[in-house]
C-alpha positions, 0 to 999 in steps of 0.5 A: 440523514447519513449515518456519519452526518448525524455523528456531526462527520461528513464522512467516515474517519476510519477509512482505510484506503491510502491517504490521497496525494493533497494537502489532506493527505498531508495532514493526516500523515502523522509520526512520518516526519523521518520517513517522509524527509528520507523519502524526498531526498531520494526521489528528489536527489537519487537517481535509481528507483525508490524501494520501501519496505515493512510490514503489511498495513504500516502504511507505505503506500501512504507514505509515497502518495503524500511524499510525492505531493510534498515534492509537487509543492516544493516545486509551486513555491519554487524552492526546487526546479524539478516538478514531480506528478503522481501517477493516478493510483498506485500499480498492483504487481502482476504475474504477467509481464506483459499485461503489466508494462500496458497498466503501466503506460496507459496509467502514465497517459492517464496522468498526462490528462489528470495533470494537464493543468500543472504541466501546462502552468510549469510550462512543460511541453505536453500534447493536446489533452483533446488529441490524446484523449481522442487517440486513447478513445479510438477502436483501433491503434493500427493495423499491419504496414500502417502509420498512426497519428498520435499527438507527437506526430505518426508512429509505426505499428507492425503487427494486425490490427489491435482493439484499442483496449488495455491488452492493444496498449502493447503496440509499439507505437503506443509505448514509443509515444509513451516515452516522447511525452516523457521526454519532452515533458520531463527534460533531465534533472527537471522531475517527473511522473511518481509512480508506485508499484505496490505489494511486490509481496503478492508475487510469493516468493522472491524469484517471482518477484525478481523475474518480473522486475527483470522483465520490466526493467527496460520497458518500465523501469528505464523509462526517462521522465519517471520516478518509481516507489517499489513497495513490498512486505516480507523481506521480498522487496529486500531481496530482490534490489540488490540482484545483478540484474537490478544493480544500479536500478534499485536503491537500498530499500527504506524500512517503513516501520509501524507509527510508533504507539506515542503518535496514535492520539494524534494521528486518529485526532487529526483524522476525527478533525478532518472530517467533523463538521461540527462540534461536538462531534460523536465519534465511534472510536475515540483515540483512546479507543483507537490506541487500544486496538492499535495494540491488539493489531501489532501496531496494524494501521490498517488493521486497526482503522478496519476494526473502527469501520465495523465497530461504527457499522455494528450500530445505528447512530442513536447508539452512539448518541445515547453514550457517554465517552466511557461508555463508547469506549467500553462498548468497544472493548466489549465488541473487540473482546467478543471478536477475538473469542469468536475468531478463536474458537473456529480454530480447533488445532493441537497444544503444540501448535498453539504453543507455537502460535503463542511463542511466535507473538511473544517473539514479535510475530515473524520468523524463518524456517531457519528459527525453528530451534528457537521455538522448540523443534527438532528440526525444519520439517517439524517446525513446518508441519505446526506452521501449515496447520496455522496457516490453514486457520489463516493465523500465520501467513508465510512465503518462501524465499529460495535463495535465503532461508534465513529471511523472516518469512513467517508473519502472524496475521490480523486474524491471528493476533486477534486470536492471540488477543483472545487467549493472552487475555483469557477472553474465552471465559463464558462470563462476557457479555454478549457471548 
C-alpha cells in the first residue's frame, strides 16, 4: 500500500511542479482572482506579448497555465470567437538562440498533435495528425537541392541532409510549414497557441537576456497564430520589455505577487481535497502547518510545498497515523526548527556579514548594489565584498544588470531565510529536541 494511500490521498497534495492547464488546476489556483482576470484580458484583448514578472516560487507559471485553459473554456461555452491552446510545457530560456527557436517549433508541433481534437471540433483547419506525426518520425527532413513533402504540400530545404532531431528542426522548411499551420489554423482575431517562456532570470544578467529575446523576435515572437507569456524574476523581465528593439513586442510586465497569507488556508485546503480519497483523510501538513512555513519562506510557494513534501517523506505513514492534529503540527514545527539550525550552523562568516544578512531580511529580502549606504557601508565595494561571501553560503542570490544599478538585484534565498529563521528565533540553543 502507497505511502499517500494509506493517508487516505491518492497522491501527494504538496507537489510543487506548476498547476496543469485543466479544470484541476483551475481549482486549485486560489487568492489569483486579480492576476488571472489582467492575465486574460491581455492574451485575449492585447496585441503584444504577455510579460509577468515576481518573484521566484510565487507561482507564475502557474498562473499562465490556468489563464490559458480559463481562455479554451470562454471559447467551449462560446462567450468568445477566439480559441486559445496551450502549448504542452512551458520553454525554458536558453543561451543559444538557435537551439532554442528548434524547442520552440517543434513544441508548437507537438501541440497540434495534443489538440487535435479541439482544433478539428473548432473547425480549424489542421494537417492529418498521422501525416504529421510520420513527417516529424522521419530520419531525415531533406537534403541539399531537395523538396520534402510535409502536410500542407512540398517545401524547400537547402542545405545537406540533416537528422531529423531537435538540432535538423532548424530547416527552412520545417519552420516554413510552422508558420502555414499557424496560419491556417488560427486566422486573425480568432486565437491561437499559448505558449510560455519561463525563467528569463536564468540568463544572469539583462543583456543576455535582451539579446536573446532580440534574437528570437522575428523567428519566434513574430510568429502569426501565437500568444507568448514571457516569465522572469529579478527585475530581468522588466528591464528588457521596453527596449527599442522589443517596443511594441512586449507589453508592460504584470507583477505577480506572493498569494497573500489570508488565502494560505484555502488554497493548501483546496489542495488536501483534490487528492483526499477519503474521509478522514491524514494529512502531514495541516493548513495551519502550512501557514507557518509559508511565513518562514517569505511567502515562497514553492518553497513552502517543498518543505511539506519532505516533511511527509521524513516519515512512514504509521507516524502520521498515530498523531493527533496537535501533534503533527508540533512534529512540524520541531522538524522545521532543526532544518533551519542545521542550515545555519554550516555557515561560518563574520558578524558583519551576518549583520548584513539579518538587515537584508528585515528590509524584506531584496536590494541593489546602489542600497549600500542604507545597510551601513561606506561604499559599493564594501557592501560587495560581505554580499560575495553570502552567496558563497548560497543565503543570497544576485544578478547584475549593466544598464541600471538601481535595479533590486540581491534576493535572500530559500536557504537563506531558513537561516534567518533559525536566528531570528534563537533556534541554535542545544535545548531542542532532536539536536
Amino acid at each position: 500500500m502507497s505511502f499517500w494511500f494509506e493517508l487516505g490521498f491518492a497522491s501527494n497534495p504538496y507537489i510543487v511542479k506548476p498547476l496543469p492547464s485543466t479544470k484541476e488546476g483551475r481549482d486549485l489556483l486560489v487568492g489569483r482572482e486579480p492576476d488571472l482576470r489582467s492575465l486574460l484580458r491581455r492574451v485575449e484583448e492585447g496585441d503584444t506579448h504577455v510579460v509577468v514578472e515576481g518573484p521566484n516560487g510565487v507561482g507564475k507559471t502557474s498562473l499562465v497555465a490556468v489563464a490559458a485553459w480559463v481562455a479554451g473554456e470562454r471559447f467551449r461555452r462560446r462567450e468568445t470567437r477566439q480559441l486559445f491552446v496551450p502549448l504542452p510545457e512551458p520553454l525554458q530560456i536558453k543561451e543559444d538562440a538557435d537551439e532554442f527557436i528548434s524547442d520552440c517549433y517543434f513544441a508548437i508541433a507537438r501541440a497540434f498533435l495534443d489538440n487535435e481534437d479541439t482544433l478539428r471540433r473548432a473547425d480549424r483547419r489542421i494537417p492529418k495528425s498521422r501525416d504529421i506525426r510520420r513527417w516529424l518520425d522521419s530520419p531525415m527532413l531533406g537534403g541539399k537541392g531537395l523538396t520534402i513533402s510535409t502536410p500542407w504540400g512540398g517545401g524547400g530545404v537547402s542545405g545537406s541532409a540533416t537528422a531529423n532531431s531537435s538540432a535538423g528542426f532548424s530547416g527552412a522548411g520545417f519552420k516554413a510549414t510552422i508558420r502555414t499551420w499557424l496560419r491556417e489554423a488560427f486566422p486573425e482575431g480568432t486565437g491561437g497557441l499559448v505558449g510560455v517562456i519561463d525563467n528569463l532570470e536564468l540568463l544572469e544578467t539583462s543583456d543576455a537576456a535582451r539579446r536573446l529575446l532580440e534574437e528570437i523576435r522575428d523567428p519566434v515572437l513574430q510568429l502569426s497564430g501565437m500568444r507568448w507569456v514571457l516569465c522572469g524574476a529579478r527585475g530581468i523581465a522588466r528591464s528588457v520589455a521596453t527596449t527599442p528593439r522589443l517596443n511594441g513586442v512586449l507589453s508592460d510586465p504584470i507583477e505577480v505577487a506572493p498569494v497573500d497569507h489570508q488565502y494560505i488556508p484555502d488554497l493548501i485546503e483546496a489542495r488536501l481535497r483534490q487528492y483526499s480519497i477519503r474521509t478522514p483523510s491524514r494529512p502531514p501538513v495541516s493548513s495551519s502547518s502550512f501557514e507557518h512555513v509559508y511565513e518562514v519562506s517569505h511567502k515562497n510557494l514553492r518553497d513552502s510545498l517543498r518543505h511539506a513534501q519532505s516533511f511527509a517523506a521524513a516519515y512512514e505513514a504509521d507516524f502520521f497515523l498515530a498523531k493527533n492534529d496537535e501533534q503533527v503540527h508540533e512534529s512540524f514545527i520541531e522538524w522545521l526548527q532543526n532544518l533551519a539550525v542545521e542550515n545555519e550552523r554550516s555557515v561560518k562568516m563574520q558578524p558583519r556579514t551576518w549583520r548584513l544578512l539579518d538587515d537584508l531580511a528585515s528590509s524584506g529580502g531584496t536590494c541593489s548594489p546602489s542600497d549600500f549606504d542604507s545597510f551601513g557601508f561606506n561604499d559599493r565595494a564594501h557592501m560587495r565584498k560581505n554580499v560575495v561571501e553570502l552567496e558563497r553560503y548560497s543565503l543570497v542570490i544576485s544578478s547584475k544588470d549593466d544598464d541600471d544599478q538601481r535595479r533590486r538585484s540581491i534576493e535572500i534565498t530559500s536557504k537563506g531565510w531558513l537561516v534567518h529563521y533559525a536566528r531570528a528565533e534563537g533556534l541554535s540553543a542545544p535545548s531542542i529536541p532532536g539536536l
